[in-house]
N, C-alpha and C positions, 0 to 999 in steps of 0.2 A: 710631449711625453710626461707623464705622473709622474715618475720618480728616476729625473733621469740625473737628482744629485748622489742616490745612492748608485745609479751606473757608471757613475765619473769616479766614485770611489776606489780606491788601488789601496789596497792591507799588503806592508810586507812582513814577513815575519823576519825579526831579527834575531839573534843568533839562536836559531831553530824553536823559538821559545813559541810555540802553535799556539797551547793555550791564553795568552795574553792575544794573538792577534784575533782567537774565536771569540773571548770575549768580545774584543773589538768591534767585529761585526755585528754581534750581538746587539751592541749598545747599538748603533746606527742603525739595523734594522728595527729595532726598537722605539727609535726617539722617531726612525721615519712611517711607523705604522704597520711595516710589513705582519710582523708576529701578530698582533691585533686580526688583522685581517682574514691570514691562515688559521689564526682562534676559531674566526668566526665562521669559514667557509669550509672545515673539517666535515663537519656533519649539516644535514639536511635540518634547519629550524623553519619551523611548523609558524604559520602567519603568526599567528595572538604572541609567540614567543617574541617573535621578531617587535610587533608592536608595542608589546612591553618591555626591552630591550631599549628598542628610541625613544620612550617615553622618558624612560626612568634618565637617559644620556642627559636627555633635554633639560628634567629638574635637575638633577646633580647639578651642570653649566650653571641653570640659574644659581642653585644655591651656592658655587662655590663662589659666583662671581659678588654674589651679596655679600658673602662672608669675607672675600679679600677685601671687598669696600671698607667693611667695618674694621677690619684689622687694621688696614692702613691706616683708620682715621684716629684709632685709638693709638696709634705709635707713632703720631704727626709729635714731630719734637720743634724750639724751636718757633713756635706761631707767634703772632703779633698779636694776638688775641688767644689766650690759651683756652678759655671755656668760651669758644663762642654761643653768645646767645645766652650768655649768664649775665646778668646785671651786677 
């Protein structure tokens, strides 16, 4: 099953306060994909749309992942070598 942690899930509302547990689900279905998905599968997207869609997922992935590289490297505290590759 795909998403059987969001089926294990159980919200209760305590003392009647609904809105705190809608957000709740909110956030889980959220962080689990659901909302993403119902985004995407609302209306009929036409191929080229869909293709540019995955394309654009793909570069964003790379570029976020190069950019947390670099972030991390610039906030390395703490090295044995603070400028490596400096003489």
């Amino acid at each position: 099953m795909r998403h059987a942690s969001f089926i294990a899930r159980t919200v209760l509302v305590q003392n009647g306060n609904v809105e705190q547990a809608v957000r709740l689900i909110n956030r889980i279905m959220g962080r689990e994909g659901f909302l993403e998905q119902y985004r995407l599968t609302r209306y009929y997207e036409k191929p080229f749309q869909t293709r540019r869609r995955i394309n654009y997922t793909k570069c964003k992935a790379i570029y976020n992942e190069d950019m947390d590289r670099k972030i991390e490297f610039l906030l390395r505290k703490n090295r044995v070598e603070p400028f490596p590759g400096y003489c």
